[in-house]
C-alpha positions as CSV (number, residue, x, y, z in Angstrom):
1,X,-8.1,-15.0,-6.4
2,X,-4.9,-14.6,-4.0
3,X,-4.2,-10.7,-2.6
4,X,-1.3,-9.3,-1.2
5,X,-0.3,-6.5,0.7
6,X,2.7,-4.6,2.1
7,X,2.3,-1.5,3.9
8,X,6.1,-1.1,4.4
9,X,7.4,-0.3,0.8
10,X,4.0,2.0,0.2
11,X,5.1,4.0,3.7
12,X,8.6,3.8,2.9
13,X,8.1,5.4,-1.3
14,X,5.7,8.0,0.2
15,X,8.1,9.3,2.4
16,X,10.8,9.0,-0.1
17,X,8.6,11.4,-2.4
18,X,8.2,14.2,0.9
19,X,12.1,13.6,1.4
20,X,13.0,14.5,-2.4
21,X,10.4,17.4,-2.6
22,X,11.3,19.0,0.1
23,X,7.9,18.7,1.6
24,X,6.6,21.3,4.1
25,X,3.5,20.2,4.6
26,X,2.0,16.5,5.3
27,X,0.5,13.9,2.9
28,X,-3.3,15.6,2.2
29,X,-5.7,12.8,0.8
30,X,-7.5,13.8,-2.1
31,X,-9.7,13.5,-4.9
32,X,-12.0,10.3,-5.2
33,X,-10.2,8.1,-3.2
34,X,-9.4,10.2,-0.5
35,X,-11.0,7.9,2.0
36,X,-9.0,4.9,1.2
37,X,-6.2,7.3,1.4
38,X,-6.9,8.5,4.7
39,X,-7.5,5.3,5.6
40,X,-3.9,4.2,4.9
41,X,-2.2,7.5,6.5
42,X,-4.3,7.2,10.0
43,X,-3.8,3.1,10.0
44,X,-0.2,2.5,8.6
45,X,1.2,5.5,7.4
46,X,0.8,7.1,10.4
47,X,3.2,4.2,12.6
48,X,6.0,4.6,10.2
49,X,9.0,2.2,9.9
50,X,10.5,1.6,13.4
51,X,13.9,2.1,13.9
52,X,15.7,-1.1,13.3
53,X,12.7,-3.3,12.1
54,X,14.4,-4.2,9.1
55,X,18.4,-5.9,8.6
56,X,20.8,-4.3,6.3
57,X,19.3,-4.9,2.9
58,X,16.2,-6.0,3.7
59,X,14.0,-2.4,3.0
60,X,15.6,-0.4,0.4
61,X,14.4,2.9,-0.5
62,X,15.2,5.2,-3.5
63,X,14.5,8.4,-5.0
64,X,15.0,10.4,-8.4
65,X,14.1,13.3,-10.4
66,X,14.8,10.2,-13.5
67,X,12.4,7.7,-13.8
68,X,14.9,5.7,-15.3
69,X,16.8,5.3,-12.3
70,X,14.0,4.2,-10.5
71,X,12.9,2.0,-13.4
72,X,16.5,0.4,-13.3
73,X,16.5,-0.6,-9.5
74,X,13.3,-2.1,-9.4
75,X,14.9,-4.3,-12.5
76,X,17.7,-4.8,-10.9
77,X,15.7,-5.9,-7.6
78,X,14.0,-8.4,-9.9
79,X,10.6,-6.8,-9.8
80,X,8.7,-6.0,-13.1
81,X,7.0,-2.7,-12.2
82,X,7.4,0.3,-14.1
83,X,7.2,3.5,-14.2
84,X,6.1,6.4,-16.9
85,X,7.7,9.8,-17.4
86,X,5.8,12.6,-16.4
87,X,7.0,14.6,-18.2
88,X,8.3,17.4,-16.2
89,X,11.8,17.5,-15.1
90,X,10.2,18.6,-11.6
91,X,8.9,15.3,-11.3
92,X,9.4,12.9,-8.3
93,X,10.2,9.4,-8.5
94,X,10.5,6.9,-6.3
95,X,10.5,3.0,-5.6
96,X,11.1,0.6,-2.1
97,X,11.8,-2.9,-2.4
98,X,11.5,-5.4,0.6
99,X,13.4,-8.6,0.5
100,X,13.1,-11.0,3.5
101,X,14.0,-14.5,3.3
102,X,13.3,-16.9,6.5
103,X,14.3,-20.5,7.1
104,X,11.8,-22.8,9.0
105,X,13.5,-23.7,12.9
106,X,13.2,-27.2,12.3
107,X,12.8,-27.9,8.3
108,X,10.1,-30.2,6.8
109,X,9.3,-32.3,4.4
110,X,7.2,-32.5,0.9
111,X,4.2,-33.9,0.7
112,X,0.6,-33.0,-0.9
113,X,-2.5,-31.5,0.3
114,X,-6.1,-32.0,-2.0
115,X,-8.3,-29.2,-2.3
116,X,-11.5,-29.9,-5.1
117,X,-10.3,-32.9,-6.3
118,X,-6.5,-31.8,-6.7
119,X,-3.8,-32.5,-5.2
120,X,-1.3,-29.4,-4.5
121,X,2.5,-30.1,-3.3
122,X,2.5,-29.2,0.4
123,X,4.9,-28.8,3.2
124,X,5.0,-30.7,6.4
125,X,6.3,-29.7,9.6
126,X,6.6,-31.8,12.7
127,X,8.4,-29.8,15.1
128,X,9.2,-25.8,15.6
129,X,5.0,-25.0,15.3
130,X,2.3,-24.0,17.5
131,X,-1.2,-24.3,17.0
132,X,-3.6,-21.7,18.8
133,X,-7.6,-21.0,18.0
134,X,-9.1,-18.3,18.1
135,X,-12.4,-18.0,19.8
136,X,-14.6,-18.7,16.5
137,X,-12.8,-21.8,16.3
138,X,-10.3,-20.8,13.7
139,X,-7.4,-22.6,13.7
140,X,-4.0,-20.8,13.7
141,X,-0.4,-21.7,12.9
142,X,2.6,-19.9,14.4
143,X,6.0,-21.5,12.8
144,X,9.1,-20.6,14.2
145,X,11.8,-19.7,12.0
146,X,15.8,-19.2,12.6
147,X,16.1,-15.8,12.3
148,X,13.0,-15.1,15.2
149,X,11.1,-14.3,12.9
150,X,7.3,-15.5,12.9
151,X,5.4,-16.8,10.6
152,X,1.3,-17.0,11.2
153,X,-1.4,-19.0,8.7
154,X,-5.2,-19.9,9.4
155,X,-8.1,-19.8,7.1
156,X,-10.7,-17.0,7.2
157,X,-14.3,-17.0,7.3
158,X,-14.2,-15.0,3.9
159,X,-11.8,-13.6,1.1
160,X,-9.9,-11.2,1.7
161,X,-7.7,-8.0,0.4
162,X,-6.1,-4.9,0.5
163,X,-6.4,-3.2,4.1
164,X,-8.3,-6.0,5.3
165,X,-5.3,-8.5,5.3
166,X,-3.3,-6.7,7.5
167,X,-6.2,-6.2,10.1
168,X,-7.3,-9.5,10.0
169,X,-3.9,-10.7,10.7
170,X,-4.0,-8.2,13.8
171,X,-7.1,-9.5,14.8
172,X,-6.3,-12.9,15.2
173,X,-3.2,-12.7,17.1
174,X,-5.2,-10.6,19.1
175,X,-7.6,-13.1,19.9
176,X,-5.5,-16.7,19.6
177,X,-5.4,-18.9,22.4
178,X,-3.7,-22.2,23.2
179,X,-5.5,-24.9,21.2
180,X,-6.5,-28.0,22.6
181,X,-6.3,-30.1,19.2
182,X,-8.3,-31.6,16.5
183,X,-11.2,-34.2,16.8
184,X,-8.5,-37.2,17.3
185,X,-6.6,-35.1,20.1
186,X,-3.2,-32.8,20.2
187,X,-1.8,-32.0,16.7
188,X,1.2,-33.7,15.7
189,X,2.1,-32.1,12.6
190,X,1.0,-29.1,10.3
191,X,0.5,-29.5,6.5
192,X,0.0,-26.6,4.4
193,X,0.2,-25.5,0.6
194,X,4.1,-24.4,-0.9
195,X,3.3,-21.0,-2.6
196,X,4.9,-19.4,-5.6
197,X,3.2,-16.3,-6.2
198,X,4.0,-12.9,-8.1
199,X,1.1,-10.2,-8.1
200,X,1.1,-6.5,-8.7
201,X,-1.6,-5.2,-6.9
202,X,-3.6,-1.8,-7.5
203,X,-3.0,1.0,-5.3
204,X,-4.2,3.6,-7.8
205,X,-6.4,4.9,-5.0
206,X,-3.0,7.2,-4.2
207,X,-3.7,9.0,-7.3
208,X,-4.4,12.4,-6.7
209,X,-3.1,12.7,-2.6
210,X,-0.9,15.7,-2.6
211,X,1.6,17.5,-0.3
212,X,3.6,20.7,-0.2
213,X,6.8,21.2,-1.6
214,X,9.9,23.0,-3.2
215,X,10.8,21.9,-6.9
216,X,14.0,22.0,-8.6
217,X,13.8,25.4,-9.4
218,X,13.4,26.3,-5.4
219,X,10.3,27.4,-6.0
220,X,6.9,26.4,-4.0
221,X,4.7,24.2,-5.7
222,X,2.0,21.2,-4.9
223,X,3.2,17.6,-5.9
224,X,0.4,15.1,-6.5
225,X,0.6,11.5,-6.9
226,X,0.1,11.0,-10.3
227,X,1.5,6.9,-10.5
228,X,1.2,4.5,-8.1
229,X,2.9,0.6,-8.2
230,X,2.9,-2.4,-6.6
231,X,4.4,-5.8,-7.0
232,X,4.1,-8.5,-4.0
233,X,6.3,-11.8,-4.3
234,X,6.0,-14.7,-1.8
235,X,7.8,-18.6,-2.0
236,X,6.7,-20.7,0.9
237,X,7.9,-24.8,0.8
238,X,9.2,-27.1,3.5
239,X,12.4,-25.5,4.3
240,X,11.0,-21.7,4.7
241,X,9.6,-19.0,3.5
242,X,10.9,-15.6,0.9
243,X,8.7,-12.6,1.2
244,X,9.6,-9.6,-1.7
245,X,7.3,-6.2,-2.0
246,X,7.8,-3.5,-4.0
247,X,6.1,-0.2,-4.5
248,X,6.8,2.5,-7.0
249,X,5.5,6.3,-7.0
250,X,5.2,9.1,-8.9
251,X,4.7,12.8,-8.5
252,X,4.1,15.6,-10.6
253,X,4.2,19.2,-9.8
254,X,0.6,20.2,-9.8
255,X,-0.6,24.4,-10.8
256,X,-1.9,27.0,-8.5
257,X,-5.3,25.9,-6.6
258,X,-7.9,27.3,-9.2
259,X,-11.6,27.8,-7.5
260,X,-14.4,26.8,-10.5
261,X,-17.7,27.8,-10.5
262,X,-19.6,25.4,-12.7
263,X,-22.4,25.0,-11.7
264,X,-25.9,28.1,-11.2
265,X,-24.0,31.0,-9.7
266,X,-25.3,34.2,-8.2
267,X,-23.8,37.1,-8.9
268,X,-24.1,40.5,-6.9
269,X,-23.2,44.1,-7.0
270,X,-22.4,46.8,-4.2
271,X,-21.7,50.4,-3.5
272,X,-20.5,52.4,-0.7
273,X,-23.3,54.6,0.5
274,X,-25.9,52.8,-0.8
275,X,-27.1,49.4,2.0
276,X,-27.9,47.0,-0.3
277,X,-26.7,45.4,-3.3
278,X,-27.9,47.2,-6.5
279,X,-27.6,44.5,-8.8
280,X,-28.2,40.9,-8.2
281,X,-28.6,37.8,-10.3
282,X,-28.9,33.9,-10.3
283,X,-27.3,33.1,-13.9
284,X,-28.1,29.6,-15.2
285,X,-26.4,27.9,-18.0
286,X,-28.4,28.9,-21.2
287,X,-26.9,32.4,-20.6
288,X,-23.7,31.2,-20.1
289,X,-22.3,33.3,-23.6
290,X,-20.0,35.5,-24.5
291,X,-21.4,39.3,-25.2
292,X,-19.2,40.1,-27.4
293,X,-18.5,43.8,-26.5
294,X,-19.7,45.5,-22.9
């Protein structure tokens, strides 16, 4: 099964959501997922969105108390993500789309590749490629587009998803060197599959990550993560390639911390004058009742 992911849009709607709610304090992972969480803010989060990495148009960002507002751009963008009303009109909504369309340096042609027994329409590229290896033996693909943009493919040892696509990515470029060809000698051409693929992928793991705020009411008040989206688009023929991502959060105002003891408690009286406590006891559940009057 295919996987997909964009860490741009998720950084980009997360800051959106500290931006709107007026955050004081940082993103604080929590709940069960907290590691995958801390995983994304010490990994990606964490690098932000450089200054001028992305044209006019091509990372859009939004925020909004409405969720239909947010609902209506991400229509508009062509993405079918939605969000729910929280109801609470201290609420936080937000949404980023990336659009970014490339066109291959030197154009190719359409042609087929089998894989099983089927035959898949397929791109082929003679000239604007080059073809590295890493030192497994992978074979990689760099294609050169008009724009200077890059383009990488290879096939991995195993499936992959989530985190993992971005760091294998990393660790290949890492480790690519020139290659030296295929059994018959120097590559002359690269064939690969044309793509049409729309996924929304689950990043519900952000459920629960809170930060510090003011609401609407200028008071001070914890936001959690209570929704999170994502929809990943990518079109890949002969002539280029057009990557789209979008990712949609919400965040509702949470209560006052509240400390629970549920669980064998001890419980402990004390005086002044007298050095130790006078009372003391470990309560367990079966006398967990109400006494009725004291």
């Amino acid at each position: 099964m295919s996987a997909t992911f964009a860490p741009y849009t998720i950084i980009a709607a997360l800051q959106e959501l500290l931006r709107i709610g007026r955050a004081n304090t940082p993103w604080e992972p929590r709940g069960p997922k907290a590691g995958l969480q801390r995983g994304f803010l010490d990994e990606f989060y964490s690098k932000g969105i450089p200054a001028g990495g992305f044209m006019p148009g091509e990372l859009e960002t939004l925020g909004s108390f409405n969720v239909g507002v947010i609902n209506s751009f991400l229509w508009e963008k062509g993405f079918d993500i939605q969000l729910e009303a929280l109801g609470d009109p201290c609420s936080l909504y937000s949404a980023s789309v990336m659009n970014v369309l490339v066109h291959w340096l030197n154009p190719g042609t359409q042609t087929t590749v089998e894989y099983e027994g089927t035959r898949y329409p397929a791109a082929k590229i003679k000239r604007g490629w080059t073809a590295f290896s890493t030192p497994q033996g992978q074979d990689v693909v760099q294609l050169d587009t008009e724009t200077g943009d890059t383009v990488w493919i290879t096939i991995p040892e195993s499936p992959l998803e989530g985190f993992s696509l971005v760091q294998e990515a990393i660790r290949v470029m890492a480790s690519k060197r020139p290659s030296k060809g295929g059994r018959w000698g120097s590559y002359a051409e690269v064939i690969f599959p044309m793509v049409d693929l729309s996924r929304e992928e689950d990043i519900s793991y952000f459920c629960g990550m809170a930060f510090m705020g003011i609401d609407r009411t200028d008071h001070a008040a914890p936001f959690l993560i209570a929704q999170a989206l994502n929809q990943n688009k990518l079109k890949m023929n002969h002539l280029g390639a057009h990557a789209e991502s979008a990712a949609a959060m919400g965040a509702m105002r949470g209560l006052s911390s509240v400390l629970v003891i549920d669980k064998p408690f001890l419980v402990w009286f004390t005086r002044k004058g007298l050095t130790l406590p006078y009372f003391a006891a470990y309560i367990t559940p079966e006398d967990w009742q109400n006494p009725g009057t004291l």
